[in-house]
C-alpha positions in Angstrom: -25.5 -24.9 0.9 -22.8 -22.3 1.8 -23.3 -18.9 1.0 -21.8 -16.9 -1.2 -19.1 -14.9 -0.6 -19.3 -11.5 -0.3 -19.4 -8.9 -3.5 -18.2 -6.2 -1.4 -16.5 -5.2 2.1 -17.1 -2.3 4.4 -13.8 -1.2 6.4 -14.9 0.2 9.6 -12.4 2.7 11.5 -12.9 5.9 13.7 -9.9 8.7 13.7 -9.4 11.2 16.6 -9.8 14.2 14.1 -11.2 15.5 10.9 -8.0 16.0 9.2 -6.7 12.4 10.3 -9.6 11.4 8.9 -9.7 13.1 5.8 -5.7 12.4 5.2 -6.7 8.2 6.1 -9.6 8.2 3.6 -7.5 10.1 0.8 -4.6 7.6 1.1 -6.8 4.7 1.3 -8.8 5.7 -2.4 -5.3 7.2 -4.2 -3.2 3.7 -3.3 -6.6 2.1 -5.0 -7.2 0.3 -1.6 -10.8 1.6 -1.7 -13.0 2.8 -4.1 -14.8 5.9 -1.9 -14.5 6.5 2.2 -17.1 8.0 3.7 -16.1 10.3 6.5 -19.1 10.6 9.3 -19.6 13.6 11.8 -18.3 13.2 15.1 -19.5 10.3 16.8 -19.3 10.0 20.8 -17.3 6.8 21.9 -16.8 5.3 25.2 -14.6 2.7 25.9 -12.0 0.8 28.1 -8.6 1.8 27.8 -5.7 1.2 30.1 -8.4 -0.2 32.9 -10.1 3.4 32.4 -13.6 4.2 31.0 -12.8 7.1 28.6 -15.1 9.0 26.6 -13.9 10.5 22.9 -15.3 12.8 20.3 -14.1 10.5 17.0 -14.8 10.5 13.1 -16.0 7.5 11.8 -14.3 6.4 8.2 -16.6 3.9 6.2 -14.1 2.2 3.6 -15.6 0.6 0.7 -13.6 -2.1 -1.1 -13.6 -6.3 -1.7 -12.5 -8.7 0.3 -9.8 -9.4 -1.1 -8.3 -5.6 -0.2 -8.6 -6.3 3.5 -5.6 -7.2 4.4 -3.5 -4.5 2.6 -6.3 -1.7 4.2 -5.9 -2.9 7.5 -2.0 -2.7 6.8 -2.3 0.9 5.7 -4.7 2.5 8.2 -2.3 0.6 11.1 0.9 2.2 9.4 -1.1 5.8 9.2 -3.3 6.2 12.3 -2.5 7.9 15.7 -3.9 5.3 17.7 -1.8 2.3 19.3 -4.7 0.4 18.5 -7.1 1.6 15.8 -10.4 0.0 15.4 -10.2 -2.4 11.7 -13.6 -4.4 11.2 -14.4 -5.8 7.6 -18.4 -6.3 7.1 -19.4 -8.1 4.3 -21.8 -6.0 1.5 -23.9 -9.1 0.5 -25.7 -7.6 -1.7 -25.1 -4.7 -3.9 -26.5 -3.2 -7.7 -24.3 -4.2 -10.3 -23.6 -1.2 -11.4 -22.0 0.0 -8.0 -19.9 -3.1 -7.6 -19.1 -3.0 -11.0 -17.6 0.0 -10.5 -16.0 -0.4 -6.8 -13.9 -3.4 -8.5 -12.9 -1.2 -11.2 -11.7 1.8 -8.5 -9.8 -0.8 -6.5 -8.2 -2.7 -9.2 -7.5 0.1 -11.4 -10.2 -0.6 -14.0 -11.9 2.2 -15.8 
């Protein structure tokens, strides 16, 4: 039996700064492409870039939308963000009340 398919996606990106940050996540919920994005306090990174292992003081953005939003959110934070190659990873949201996804649809497709 396949499963279903999700009710709900989580957009995961991290930002350089607090105001990039802020600016992404404001976008993202007036063009409707999420319904809320939640902005995390700095988080530590390290990473591989340009054969170096850098460390970074980043803000993690947790974009809630559907599925079907991916594409155009992954559009918009590449078109807005600072970095030559942000970090864009969809998790499903399996499960969710009804209530909240109710109204998550209704934020993203311009519902009530």
């Amino acid at each position: 039996m396949k499963p279903a398919p999700p009710k709900l996606l989580q957009v995961l990106t991290t930002c350089a700064s607090r105001d990039e940050a802020q600016r992404l996540g404001e976008a993202l919920v007036t063009a409707r492409l999420a319904g809320c994005v939640q902005i995390h306090t700095p988080i530590e990174s390290i990473y591989r870039w340009q054969g170096q292992i850098e460390r970074s003081e980043e803000w993690l953005l947790v974009v809630k939308t559907v599925p079907e939003q991916f594409e155009a959110v992954a559009a918009a934070i590449r078109r807005q963000h600072s970095y030559q190659v942000p970090q864009i990873i969809g998790l499903p949201i399996v499960e969710g009340s009804d209530d909240y996804v109710a109204w998550l649809r209704a934020q993203v497709t311009g519902g009530t």
